[in-house]
N, C-alpha and C positions, 0 to 999 in steps of 0.2 A: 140486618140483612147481609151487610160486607161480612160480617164475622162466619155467619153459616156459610155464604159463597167459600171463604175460605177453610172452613175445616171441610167442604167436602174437595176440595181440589186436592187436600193436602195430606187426607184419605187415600184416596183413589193414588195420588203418586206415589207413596207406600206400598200401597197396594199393587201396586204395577213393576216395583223392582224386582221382587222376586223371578218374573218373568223373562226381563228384560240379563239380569246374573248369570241367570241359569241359560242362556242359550248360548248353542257352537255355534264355533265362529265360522264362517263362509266358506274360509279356507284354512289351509294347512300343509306345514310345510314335510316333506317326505321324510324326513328324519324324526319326528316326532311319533314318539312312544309313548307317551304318557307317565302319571305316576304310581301308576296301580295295576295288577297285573291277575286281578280275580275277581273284575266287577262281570264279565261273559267268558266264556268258552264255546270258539266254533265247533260245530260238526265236522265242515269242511277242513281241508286238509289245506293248512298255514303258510308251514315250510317248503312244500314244493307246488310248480306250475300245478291246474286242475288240466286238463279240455275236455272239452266237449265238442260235439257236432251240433247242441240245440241250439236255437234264437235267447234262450232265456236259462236262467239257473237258480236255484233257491238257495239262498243262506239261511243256514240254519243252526241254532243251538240255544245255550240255557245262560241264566245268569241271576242276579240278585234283584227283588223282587222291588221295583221303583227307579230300578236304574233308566236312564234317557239314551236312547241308541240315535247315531244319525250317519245316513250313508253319505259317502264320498266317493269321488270318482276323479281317477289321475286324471291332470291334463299336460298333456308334455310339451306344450307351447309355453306355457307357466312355469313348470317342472314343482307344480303343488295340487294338491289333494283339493278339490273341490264339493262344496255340497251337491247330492244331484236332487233339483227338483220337479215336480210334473205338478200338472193343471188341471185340477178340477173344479170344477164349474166355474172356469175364467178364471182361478183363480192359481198362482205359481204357489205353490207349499212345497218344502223341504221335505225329502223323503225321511219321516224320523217315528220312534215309538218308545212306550215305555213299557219295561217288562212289568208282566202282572204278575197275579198269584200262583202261578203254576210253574215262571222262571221258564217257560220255555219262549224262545221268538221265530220266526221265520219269515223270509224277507223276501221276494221275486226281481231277478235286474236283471236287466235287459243286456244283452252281449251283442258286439257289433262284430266282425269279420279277424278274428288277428286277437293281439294282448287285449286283454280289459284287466286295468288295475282299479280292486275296488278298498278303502278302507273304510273299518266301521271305529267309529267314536263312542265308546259308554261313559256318561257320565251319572255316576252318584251323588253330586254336590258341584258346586264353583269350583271346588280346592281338587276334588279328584276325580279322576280319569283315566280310561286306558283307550290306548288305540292299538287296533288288529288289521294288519292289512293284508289280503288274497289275491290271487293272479290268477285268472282265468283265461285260458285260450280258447278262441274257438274257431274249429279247424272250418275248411270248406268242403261242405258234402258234398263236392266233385272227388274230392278223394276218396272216397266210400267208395262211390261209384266205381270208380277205375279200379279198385279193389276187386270190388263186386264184378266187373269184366273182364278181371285178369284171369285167362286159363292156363294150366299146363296141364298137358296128355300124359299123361303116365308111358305112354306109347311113344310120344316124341322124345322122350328122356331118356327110356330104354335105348331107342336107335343111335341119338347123340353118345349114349354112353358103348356102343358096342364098335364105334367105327374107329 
């Protein structure tokens, strides 16, 4: 009876490392790039700030087919890259996925008032990895607004321009 207690514990803990290898780690520090540079490709645009005026923005693009994505979110108290996670049904899970057969992913994050720095983590394996990180701003649609109210008279510019 001891012998089978033990080969299934000893099963099951085998069984259980792959799981526990394969996941990102919590955090991460801002200078990490990773070691690979063609596990995804954003849509979004990299190299420079995004903004927007919405509450929310979609990440989007393609990548190789089994790779493990996981979002992060700066935090400048820390000054390191955080997982971000949400709750469902009670329970907190890491925002994460894996690309399927079609290599396309698309992802929904929420944007607060000002920078939101987000990076994504792809991993292929333990050993490799790439990290992409995006800078999204979002402006406050009071300034739309005051855009939208700004007038000038064709008429009031004429007279300023003839005195």
């Amino acid at each position: 009876m001891f012998k089978r207690l033990l080969q299934i514990f000893i099963i099951t803990f085998i069984l259980s490392i792959p799981a526990v290898v394969m996941a990102a780690p919590d955090e991460m520090s801002t200078d990490d790039k990773g070691n690979a540079t063609d596990l995804i490709i954003l849509n979004n645009a990299v190299d420079e700030e995004i903004t927007t005026f919405e509450e929310n923005y979609i990440l989007s693009g393609s990548g190789q087919e089994g790779v493990a994505v996981t979002l992060y979110v700066y935090n400048s108290e820390s000054d390191k890259y955080q997982k971000v996670f949400i709750t469902e049904e009670d329970i907190k899970k890491p925002v994460e996925w894996e690309i399927g057969a079609s290599g396309l992913f698309a992802q929904q994050v929420d944007l607060k008032k000002g920078k939101n720095a987000f990076a994504l983590r792809a991993e292929l394996d333990e050993e490799t990895y790439q990290v992409i990180k995006i800078d999204i701003k979002r402006q406050n649609k009071d300034f739309i607004t005051k855009i939208k109210d700004l007038k000038i008279g064709i008429g009031n510019v004429l007279d300023t321009l003839m005195k």
